[in-house]
C-alpha positions in Angstrom: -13.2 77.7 -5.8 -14.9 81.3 -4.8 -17.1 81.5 -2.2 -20.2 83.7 -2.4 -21.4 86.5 0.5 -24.3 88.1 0.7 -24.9 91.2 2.1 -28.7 91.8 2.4 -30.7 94.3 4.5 -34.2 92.7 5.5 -37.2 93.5 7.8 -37.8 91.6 10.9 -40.9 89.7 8.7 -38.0 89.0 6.1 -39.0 91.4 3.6 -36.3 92.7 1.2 -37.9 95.2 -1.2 -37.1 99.2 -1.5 -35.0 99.8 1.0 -33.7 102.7 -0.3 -35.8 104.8 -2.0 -39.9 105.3 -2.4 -39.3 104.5 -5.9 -37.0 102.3 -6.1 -38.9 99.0 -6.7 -43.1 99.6 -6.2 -43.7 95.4 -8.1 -47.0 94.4 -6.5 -48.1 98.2 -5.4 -45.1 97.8 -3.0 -45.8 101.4 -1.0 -43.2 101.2 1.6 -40.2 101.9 -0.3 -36.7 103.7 1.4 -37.8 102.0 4.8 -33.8 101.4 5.3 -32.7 105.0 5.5 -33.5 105.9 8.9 -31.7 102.9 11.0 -28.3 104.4 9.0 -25.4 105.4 11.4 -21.6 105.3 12.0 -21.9 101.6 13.0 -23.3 100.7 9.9 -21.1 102.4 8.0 -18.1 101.0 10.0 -19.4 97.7 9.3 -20.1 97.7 5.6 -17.0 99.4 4.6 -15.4 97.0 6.2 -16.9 94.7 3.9 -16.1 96.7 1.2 -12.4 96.8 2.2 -11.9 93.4 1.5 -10.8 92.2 -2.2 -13.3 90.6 -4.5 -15.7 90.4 -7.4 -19.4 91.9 -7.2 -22.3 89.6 -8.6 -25.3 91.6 -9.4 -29.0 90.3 -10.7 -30.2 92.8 -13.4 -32.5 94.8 -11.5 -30.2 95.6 -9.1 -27.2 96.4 -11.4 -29.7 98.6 -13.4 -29.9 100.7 -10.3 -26.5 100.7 -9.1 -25.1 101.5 -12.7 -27.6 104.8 -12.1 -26.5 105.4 -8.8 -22.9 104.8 -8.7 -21.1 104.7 -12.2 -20.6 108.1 -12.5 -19.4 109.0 -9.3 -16.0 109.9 -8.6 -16.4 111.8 -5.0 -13.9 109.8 -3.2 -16.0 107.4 -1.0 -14.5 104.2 -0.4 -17.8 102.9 -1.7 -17.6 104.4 -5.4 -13.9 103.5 -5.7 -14.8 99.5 -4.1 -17.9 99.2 -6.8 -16.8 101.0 -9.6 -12.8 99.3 -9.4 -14.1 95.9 -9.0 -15.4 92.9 -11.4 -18.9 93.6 -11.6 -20.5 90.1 -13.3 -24.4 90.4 -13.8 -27.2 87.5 -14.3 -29.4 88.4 -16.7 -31.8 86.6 -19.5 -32.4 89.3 -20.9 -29.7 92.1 -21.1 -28.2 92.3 -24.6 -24.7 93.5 -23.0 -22.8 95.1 -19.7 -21.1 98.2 -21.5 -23.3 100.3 -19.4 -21.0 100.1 -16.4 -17.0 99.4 -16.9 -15.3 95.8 -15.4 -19.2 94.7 -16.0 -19.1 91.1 -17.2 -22.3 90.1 -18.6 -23.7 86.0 -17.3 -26.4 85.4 -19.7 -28.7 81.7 -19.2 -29.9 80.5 -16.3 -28.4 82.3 -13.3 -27.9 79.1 -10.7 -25.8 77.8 -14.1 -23.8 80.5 -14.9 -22.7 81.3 -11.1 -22.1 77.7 -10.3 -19.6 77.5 -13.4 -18.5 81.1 -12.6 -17.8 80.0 -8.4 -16.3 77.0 -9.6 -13.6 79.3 -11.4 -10.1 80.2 -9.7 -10.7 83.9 -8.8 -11.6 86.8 -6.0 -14.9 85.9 -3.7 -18.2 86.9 -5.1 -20.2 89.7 -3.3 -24.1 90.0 -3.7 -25.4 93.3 -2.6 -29.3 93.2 -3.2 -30.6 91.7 -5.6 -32.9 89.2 -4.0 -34.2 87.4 -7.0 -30.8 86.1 -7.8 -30.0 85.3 -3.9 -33.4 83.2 -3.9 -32.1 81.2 -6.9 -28.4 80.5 -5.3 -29.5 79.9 -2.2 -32.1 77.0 -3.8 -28.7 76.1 -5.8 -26.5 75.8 -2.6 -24.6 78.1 -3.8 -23.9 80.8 -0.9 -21.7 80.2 1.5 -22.1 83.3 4.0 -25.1 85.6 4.9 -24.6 89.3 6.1 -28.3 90.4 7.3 -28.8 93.9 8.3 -32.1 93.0 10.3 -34.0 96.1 10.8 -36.3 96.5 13.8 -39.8 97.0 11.7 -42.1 94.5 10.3 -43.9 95.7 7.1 -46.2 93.4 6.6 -46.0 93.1 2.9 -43.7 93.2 0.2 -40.9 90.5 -1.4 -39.3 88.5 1.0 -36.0 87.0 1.3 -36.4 83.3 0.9 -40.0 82.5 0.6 -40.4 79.2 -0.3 -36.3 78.0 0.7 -35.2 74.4 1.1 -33.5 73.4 4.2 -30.2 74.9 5.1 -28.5 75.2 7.6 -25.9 78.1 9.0 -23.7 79.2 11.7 -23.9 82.6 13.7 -20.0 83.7 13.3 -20.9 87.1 14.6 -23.0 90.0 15.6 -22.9 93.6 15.7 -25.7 95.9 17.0 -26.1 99.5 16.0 -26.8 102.4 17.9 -30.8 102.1 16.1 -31.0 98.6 16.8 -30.0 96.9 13.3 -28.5 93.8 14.1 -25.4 93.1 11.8 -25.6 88.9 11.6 -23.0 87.2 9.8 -24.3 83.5 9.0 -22.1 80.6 7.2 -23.2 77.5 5.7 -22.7 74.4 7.7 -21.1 71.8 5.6 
């Protein structure tokens, strides 16, 4: 059986929308987009390619892989981050995507995404890593299905904007370890108590 990480960069009031970019995703008149980009550093970089280093598949929603397909399938500059995404088993969750061609080793899970990744993590293969795409983390995390949380918690509160797990049921995980940055980002890794 896989196991499923998620790597997700939230607010200190949980929120999980635009990190990156002012447009990158205004839903609800959402005005605080690319609040991530000035807690970047070398720690964080150390940290997350070190997370890329490791072998395994990718497991996008279909917003997300939208945007990474924009951002990252064309490159070929020699960062360990092109070479991880763009060699690895990209599978997306999507009802409404008519294929995957747009982006090579993309593998297209169409139905019900909780469905489709617990057949999918119930499959002999590489660990499945979830980069963004908070929809699809709401709906396997009401599923059970992660096993492992990497939060980038960012010192600022927003106020508004989509939050991580809203409405959750119980769960229950395990600080395994915790790295601070030199702008105060705190680099949690959380697993799921059996």
């Amino acid at each position: 059986m896989r196991s499923i990480n998620v790597t997700m960069s939230v607010t200190l009031d949980g929120v999980v929308q635009g990190l990156g970019r002012p447009d990158e995703d205004t839903r609800g008149g959402f005005a605080h987009g690319g609040w991530g980009t000035r807690y970047q550093d070398d720690v964080l970089a150390r940290e997350m390619a070190a997370g890329m280093s490791r072998p395994g598949d990718m497991l996008f929603g279909r917003r997300t892989w939208q945007d990474f397909t924009t951002a990252w399938s064309r490159r070929a500059d020699g960062n360990p981050f092109t070479t991880h995404l763009n060699a690895a088993t990209k599978y997306v969750a999507s009802t409404t995507l008519d294929d995957a061609d747009a982006w090579r080793n993309s593998v297209l899970l169409r139905g019900d995404a909780a469905d489709t990744v617990a057949e999918l993590k119930a499959q002999p293969g590489k660990d499945l890593s979830v980069i963004g795409s908070a929809s699809l983390v709401r709906a396997l995390h009401a599923a059970g299905l992660v096993d492992r949380y990497t939060l980038l918690i960012h010192p600022l509160t927003l106020g508004t904007g989509a939050r991580l797990f809203g409405d959750a049921p119980l769960a229950e995980f395990a600080l395994v370890s915790c790295v601070t940055t030199t702008k105060g980002v705190l680099i949690a890794r959380y697993d799921r108590r059996v």
